[in-house]
Wavefront OBJ file of the C-alpha trace (Angstrom):
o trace
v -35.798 -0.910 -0.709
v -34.378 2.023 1.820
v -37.377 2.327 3.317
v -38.173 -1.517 3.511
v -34.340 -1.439 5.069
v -35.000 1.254 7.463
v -37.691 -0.860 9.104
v -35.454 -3.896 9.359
v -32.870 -1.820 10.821
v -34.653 -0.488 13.125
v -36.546 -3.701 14.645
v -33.331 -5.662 14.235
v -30.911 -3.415 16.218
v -34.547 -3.364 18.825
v -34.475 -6.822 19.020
v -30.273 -7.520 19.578
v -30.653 -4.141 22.650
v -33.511 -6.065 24.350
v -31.447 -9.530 24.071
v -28.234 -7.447 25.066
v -30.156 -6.030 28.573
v -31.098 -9.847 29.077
v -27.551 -10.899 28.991
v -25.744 -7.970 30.404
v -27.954 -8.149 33.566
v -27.352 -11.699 34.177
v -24.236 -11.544 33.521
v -23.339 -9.193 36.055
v -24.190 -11.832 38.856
v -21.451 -14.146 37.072
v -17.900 -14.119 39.066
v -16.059 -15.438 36.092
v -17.023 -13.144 33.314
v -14.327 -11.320 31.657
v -16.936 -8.483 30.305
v -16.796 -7.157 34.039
v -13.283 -8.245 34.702
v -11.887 -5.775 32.522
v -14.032 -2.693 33.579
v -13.014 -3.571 36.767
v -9.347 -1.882 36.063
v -8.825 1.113 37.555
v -6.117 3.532 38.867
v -6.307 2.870 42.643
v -3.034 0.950 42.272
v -1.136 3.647 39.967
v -1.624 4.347 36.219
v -2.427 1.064 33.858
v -3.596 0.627 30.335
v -7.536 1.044 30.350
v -7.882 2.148 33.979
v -10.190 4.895 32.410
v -13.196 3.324 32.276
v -12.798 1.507 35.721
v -12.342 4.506 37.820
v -15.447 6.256 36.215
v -17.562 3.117 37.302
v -15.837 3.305 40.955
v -16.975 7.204 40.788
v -20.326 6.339 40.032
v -20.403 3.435 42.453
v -19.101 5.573 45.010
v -21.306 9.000 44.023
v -24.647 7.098 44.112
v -23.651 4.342 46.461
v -23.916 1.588 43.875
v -22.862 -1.566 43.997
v -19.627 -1.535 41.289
v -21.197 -4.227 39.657
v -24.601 -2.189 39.046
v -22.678 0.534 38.037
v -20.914 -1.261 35.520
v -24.448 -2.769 34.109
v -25.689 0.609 33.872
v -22.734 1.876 31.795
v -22.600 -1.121 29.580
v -26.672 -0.466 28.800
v -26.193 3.081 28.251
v -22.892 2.263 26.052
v -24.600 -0.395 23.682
v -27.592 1.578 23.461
v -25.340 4.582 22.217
v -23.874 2.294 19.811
v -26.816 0.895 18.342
v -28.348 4.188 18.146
v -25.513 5.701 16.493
v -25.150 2.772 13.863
v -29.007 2.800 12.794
v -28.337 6.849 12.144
v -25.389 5.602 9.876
v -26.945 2.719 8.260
v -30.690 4.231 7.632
v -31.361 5.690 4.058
v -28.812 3.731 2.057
v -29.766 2.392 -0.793
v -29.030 -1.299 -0.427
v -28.087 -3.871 -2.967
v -28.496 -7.956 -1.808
v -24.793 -7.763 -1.203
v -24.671 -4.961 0.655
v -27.588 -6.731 2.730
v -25.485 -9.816 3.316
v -22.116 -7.619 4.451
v -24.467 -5.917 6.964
v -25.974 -9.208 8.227
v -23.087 -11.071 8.373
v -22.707 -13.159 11.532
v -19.568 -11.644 12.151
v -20.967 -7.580 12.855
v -23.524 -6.171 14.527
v -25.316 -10.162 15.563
v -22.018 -11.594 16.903
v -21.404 -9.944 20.477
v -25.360 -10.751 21.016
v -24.715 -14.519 19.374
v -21.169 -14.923 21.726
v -22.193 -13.212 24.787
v -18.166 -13.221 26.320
v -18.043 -10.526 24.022
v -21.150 -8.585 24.526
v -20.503 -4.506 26.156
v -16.283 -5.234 25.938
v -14.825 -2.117 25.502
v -14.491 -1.902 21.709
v -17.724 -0.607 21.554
v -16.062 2.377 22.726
v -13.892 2.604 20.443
v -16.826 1.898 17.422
v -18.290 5.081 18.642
v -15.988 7.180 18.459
v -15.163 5.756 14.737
v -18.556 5.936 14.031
v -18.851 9.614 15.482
v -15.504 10.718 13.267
v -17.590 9.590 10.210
v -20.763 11.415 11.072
v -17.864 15.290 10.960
v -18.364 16.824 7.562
v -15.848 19.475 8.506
v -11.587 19.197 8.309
v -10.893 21.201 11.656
v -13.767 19.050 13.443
v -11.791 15.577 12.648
v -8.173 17.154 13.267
v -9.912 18.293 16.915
v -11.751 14.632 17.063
v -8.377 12.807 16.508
v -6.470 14.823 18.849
v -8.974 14.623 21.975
v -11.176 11.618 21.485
v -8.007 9.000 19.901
v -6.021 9.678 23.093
v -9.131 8.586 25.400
v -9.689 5.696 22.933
v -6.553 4.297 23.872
v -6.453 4.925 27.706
v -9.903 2.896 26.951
v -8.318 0.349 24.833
v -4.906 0.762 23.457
v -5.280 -1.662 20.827
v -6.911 0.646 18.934
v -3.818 1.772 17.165
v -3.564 -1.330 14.866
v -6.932 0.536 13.545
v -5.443 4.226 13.108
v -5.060 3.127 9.024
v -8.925 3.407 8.933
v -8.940 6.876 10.101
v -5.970 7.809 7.990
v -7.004 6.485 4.821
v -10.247 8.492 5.193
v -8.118 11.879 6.157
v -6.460 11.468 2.500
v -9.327 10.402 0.983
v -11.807 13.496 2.569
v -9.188 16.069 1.861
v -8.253 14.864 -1.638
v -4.174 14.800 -0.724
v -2.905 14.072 -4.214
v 0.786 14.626 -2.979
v 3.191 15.308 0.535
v 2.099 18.735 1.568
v 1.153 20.646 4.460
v -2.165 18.795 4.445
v -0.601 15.413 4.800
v 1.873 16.848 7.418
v -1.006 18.130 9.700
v -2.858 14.495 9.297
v 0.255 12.770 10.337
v 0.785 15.042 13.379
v -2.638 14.577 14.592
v -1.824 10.751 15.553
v 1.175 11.846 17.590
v -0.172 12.277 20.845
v -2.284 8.717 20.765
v 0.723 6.952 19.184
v 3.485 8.370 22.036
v 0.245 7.454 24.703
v 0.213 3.894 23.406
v 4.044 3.671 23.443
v 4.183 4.674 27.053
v 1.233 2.333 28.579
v 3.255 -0.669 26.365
v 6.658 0.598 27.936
v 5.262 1.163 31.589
v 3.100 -1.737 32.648
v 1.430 -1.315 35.988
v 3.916 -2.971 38.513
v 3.197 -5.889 41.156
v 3.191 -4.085 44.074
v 0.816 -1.310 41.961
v -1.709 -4.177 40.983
v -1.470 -5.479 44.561
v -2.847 -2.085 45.774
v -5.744 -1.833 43.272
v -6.553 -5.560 44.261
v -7.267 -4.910 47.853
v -8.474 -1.384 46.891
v -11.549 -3.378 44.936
v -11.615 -6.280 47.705
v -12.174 -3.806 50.591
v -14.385 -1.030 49.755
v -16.477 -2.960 46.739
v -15.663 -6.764 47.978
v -14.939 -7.784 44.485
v -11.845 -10.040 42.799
v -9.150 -9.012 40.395
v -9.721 -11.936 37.978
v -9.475 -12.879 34.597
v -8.333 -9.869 32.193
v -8.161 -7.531 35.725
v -5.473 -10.117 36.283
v -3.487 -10.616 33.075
v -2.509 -6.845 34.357
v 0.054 -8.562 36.425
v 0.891 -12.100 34.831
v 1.140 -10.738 31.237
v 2.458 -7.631 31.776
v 5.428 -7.951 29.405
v 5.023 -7.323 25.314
v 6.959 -10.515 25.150
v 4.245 -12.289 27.550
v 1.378 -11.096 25.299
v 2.888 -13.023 22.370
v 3.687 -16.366 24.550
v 0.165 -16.713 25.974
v -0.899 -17.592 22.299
v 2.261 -20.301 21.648
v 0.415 -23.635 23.094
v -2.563 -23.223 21.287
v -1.634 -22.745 17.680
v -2.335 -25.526 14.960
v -3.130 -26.294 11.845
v -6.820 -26.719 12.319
v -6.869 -23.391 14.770
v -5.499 -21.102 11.100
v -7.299 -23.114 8.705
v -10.350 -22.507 10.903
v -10.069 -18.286 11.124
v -9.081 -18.477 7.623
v -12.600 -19.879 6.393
v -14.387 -17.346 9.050
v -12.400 -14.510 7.568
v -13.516 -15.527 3.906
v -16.687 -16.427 4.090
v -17.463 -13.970 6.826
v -16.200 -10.651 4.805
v -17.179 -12.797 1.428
v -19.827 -9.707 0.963
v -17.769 -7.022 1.555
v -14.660 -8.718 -0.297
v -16.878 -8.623 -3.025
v -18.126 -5.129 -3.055
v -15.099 -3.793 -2.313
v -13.035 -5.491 -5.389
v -16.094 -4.248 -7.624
v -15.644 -1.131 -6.233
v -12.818 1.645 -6.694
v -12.094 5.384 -6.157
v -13.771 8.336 -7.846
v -10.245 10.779 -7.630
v -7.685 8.240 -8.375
v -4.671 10.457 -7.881
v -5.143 10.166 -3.993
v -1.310 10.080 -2.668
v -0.766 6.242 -1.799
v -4.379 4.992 -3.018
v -3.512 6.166 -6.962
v -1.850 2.526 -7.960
v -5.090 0.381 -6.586
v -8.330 -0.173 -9.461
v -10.019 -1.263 -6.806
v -10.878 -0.673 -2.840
v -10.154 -4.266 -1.903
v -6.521 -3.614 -1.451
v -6.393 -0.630 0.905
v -8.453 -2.246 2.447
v -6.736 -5.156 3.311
v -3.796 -2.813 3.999
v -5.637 -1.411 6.974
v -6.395 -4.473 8.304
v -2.625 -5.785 8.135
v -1.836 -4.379 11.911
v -4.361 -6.245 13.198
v -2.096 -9.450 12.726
v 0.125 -8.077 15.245
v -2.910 -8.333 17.620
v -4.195 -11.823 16.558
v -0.436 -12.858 17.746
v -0.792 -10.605 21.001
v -4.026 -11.898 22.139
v -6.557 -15.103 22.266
v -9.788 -13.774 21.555
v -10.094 -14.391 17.664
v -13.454 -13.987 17.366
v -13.460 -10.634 19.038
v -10.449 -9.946 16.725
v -12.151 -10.577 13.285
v -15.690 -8.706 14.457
v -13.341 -5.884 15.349
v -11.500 -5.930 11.948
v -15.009 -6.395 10.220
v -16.466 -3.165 11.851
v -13.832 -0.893 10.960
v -14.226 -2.074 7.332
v -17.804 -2.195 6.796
v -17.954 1.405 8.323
v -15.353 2.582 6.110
v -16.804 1.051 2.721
v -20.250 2.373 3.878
v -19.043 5.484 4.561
v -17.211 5.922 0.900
v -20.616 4.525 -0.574
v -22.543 6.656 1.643
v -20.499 10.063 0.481
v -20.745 9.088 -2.830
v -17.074 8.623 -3.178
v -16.629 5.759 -4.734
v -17.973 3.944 -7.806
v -19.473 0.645 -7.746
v -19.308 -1.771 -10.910
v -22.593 -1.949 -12.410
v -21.751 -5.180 -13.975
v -22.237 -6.610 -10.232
v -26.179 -6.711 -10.757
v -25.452 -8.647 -13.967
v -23.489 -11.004 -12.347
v -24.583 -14.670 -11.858
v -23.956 -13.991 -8.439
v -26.457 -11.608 -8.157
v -28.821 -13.069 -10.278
v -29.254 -15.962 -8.010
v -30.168 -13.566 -5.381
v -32.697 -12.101 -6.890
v -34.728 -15.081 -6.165
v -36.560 -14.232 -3.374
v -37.458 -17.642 -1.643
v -33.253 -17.910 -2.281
v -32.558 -14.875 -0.758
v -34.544 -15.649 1.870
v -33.027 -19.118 2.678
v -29.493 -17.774 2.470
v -30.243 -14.835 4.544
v -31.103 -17.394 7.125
v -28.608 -19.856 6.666
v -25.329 -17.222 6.219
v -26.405 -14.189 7.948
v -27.927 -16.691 11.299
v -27.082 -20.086 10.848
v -23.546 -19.630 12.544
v -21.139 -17.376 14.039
v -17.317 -17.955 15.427
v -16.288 -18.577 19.043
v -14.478 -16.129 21.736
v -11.149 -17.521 21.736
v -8.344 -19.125 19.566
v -9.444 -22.381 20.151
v -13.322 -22.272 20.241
v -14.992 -24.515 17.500
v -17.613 -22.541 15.146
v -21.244 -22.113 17.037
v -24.797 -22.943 14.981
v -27.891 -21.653 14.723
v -27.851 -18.411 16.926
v -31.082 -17.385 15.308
v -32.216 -19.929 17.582
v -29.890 -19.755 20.116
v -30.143 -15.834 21.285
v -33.990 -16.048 21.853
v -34.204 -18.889 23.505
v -31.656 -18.568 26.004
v -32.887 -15.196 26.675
v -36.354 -16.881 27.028
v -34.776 -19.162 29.941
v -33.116 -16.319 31.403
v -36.223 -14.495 31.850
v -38.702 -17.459 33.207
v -36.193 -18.300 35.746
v -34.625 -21.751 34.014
v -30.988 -20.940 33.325
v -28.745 -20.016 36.267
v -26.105 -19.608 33.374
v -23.623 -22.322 34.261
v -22.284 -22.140 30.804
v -20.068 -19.154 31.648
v -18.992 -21.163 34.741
v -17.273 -23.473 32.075
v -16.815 -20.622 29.371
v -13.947 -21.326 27.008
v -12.163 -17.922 28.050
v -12.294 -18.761 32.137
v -10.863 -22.423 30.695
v -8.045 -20.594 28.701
v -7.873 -18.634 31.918
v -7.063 -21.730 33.963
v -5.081 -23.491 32.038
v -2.321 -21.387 30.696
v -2.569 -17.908 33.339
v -3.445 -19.459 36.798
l 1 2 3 4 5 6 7 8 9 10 11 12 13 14 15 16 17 18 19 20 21 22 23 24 25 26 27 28 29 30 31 32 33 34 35 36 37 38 39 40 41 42 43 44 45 46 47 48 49 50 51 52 53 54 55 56 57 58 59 60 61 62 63 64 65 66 67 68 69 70 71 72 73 74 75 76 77 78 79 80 81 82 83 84 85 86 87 88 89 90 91 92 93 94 95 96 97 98 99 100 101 102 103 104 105 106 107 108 109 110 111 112 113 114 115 116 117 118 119 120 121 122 123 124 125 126 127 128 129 130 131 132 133 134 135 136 137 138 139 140 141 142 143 144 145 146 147 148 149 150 151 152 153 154 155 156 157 158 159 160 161 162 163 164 165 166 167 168 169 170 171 172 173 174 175 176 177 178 179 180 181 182 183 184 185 186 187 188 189 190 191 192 193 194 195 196 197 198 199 200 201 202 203 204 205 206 207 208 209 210 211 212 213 214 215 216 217 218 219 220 221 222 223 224 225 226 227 228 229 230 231 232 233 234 235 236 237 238 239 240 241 242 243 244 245 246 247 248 249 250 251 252 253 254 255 256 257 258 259 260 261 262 263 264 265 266 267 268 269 270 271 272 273 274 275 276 277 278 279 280 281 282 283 284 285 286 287 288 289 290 291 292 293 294 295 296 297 298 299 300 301 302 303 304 305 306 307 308 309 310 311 312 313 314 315 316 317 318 319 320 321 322 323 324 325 326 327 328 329 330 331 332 333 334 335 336 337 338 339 340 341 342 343 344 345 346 347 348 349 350 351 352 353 354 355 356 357 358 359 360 361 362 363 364 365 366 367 368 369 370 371 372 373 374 375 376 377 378 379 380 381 382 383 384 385 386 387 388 389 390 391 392 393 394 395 396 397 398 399 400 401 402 403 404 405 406 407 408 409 410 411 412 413 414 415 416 417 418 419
């Protein structure tokens, strides 16, 4: 089966990077996408939370004499192409189980920026590589280094990333065996100091209205382009207590019922690994009372309701989540650190997916028959198996001028409750 997987792997991440270009160029003619809003931050107007990646693409522009939005697009290929590149490397040569199939097919990973293309080349993907690069050091100094260069970078990038430190930690005690508070632990704690007090001080220091109104005409004037959409929220939700109020209005019953059935039935595979999977050393300091992995982690994943409260992209919030976790239970499979239940193969579970016209039909049905929407409020989308190709098919013979981002749920959000 590895080698049967490798091939999959490697024509399905193929496939989503030549979908991806598709998209990415087109969208880069859009004036309402919020993929190029929010590289177009920079520091022109002062320092700001991820103004990093902004003012390389106005270097570039400016170096080569680019137009920004060309520069962008040639980042954002070069990024995803990194990623995918980087997550086949991980992925190839493990020997799969059906489950393990369905966790790394899921809608909600690597398919759903491609399937819900608001999402596609946002700046998480920055952040994924440099997770993905931390699991790929095999020794202790090379990760303390890794955390104390590449986290602080991750959050001028995207500061969010902090509600996701718990999947780097949990890996620190788990790589160097810390059975009790020593030295050890002390170093691993101190190695998140510099990104924590970083993300503290962007929080505590928002860029200020006369700041924003600099980088604005900085951006109109020498690259004729609008601050809009999350270039915007800079200035109108600038406050923590703003970032919490945006989400007020649209809350219901129907919008947690929704993201509760995505978030079961989306990690249903991992959920079930993981709880049929625990620890090799069991005396790992805060680990030593769980008989199973399902519980840390869900622990690591408890920040992340902070930032489903801060912000209104959902989906983007439960793909991120998902990452993180499938690359940590990979990893622990992958290292051979953890031991999975046998007793999972005799399951009836598994037993019905060993029917291969089954397997088949459910592949299709979980892993492409649906995926979730952008933002807090977006219904779930079908059939993206269908969907991906054949707008990219339209795309590319010249029959969709892609007026659906003209009417995108986030640029409706955008109008309703910012402008």
């Amino acid at each position: 089966m590895k080698k049967n997987i490798n091939i999959y792997l490697k024509y399905y991440f193929s496939i989503l990077f030549f979908f991806s270009v598709i998209y990415l160029h087109q969208k880069h003619f859009v004036g309402n996408d919020s993929t190029i809003s929010e590289w177009l931050i920079n520091y022109s107007g002062g320092f700001t939370k991820r103004g990093v990646v902004g003012q390389l693409c106005l270097y570039i522009a400016t170096y080569f004499k680019l137009n920004l939005r060309d520069a962008i697009l040639i980042i954002q290929i070069c990024l995803l192409a990194l990623y995918f590149i980087i997550l086949y490397s991980f992925l190839r040569n493990i020997i799969f189980n059906k489950i393990l199939v369905l966790a790394i097919f899921t809608p909600i990973f690597i398919l759903y920026p491609v399937a819900e293309i608001e999402v596609l080349a946002r700046k998480e993907v920055f952040i994924f590589c440099i997770f993905l690069s931390y699991l790929f050091l095999d020794k202790v100094k090379y990760k303390f280094y890794h955390k104390i260069f590449f986290l602080p970078l991750a959050v001028l990038i995207w500061e969010p990333v902090i509600f996701f430190f718990l999947f780097f930690f949990i890996i620190d005690l788990i790589d160097l065996k810390i059975k009790k508070f020593n030295i050890d632990l002390i170093k691993i704690i101190f190695s998140y100091f510099p990104s924590i007090i970083l993300a503290f001080y962007i929080a505590l220091n928002p860029l200020s209205a006369e700041g924003h109104n600099i980088m604005s005409n900085y951006l109109l004037t020498n690259f004729n382009e609008n601050c809009y959409m999350s270039c915007e929220l800079l200035k109108s939700k600038s406050t923590i207590f703003s970032q919490f109020k945006g989400n007020f209005e649209s809350y219901s019953f129907l919008v947690f019922f929704r993201y509760t059935l995505i978030i079961l039935i989306g990690f249903a595979p991992l959920f079930f690994l993981s709880v049929n999977s625990k620890l090799k050393n069991t005396k790992i300091i805060f680990l030593k009372k769980f008989d199973n992995l399902l519980s840390p982690i869900l622990i690591c994943l408890t920040p992340v309701i902070i930032l489903f409260a801060m912000g209104y992209d959902w989906g983007r919030w439960v793909n991120i989540g998902y990452v993180f976790s499938i690359l940590l239970y990979v990893y622990l499979y992958k290292t051979n650190q953890i031991v999975l239940n046998k007793k999972i193969f005799d399951h009836k579970i598994y037993l019905f997916l060993n029917k291969k016209n089954i397997f088949i039909m459910i592949i299709i049905i979980y892993c492409f028959g649906w995926n979730p929407k952008t933002v807090i409020t977006g219904d779930i989308a079908t059939n993206p198996l269908w969907k991906i190709p054949y707008n990219a098919s339209k795309i590319l013979f010249g029959f969709n001028n892609f007026r659906i981002l003209q009417e995108s749920p986030i640029s409706i959000w955008h109008k309703k409750y910012i402008e």
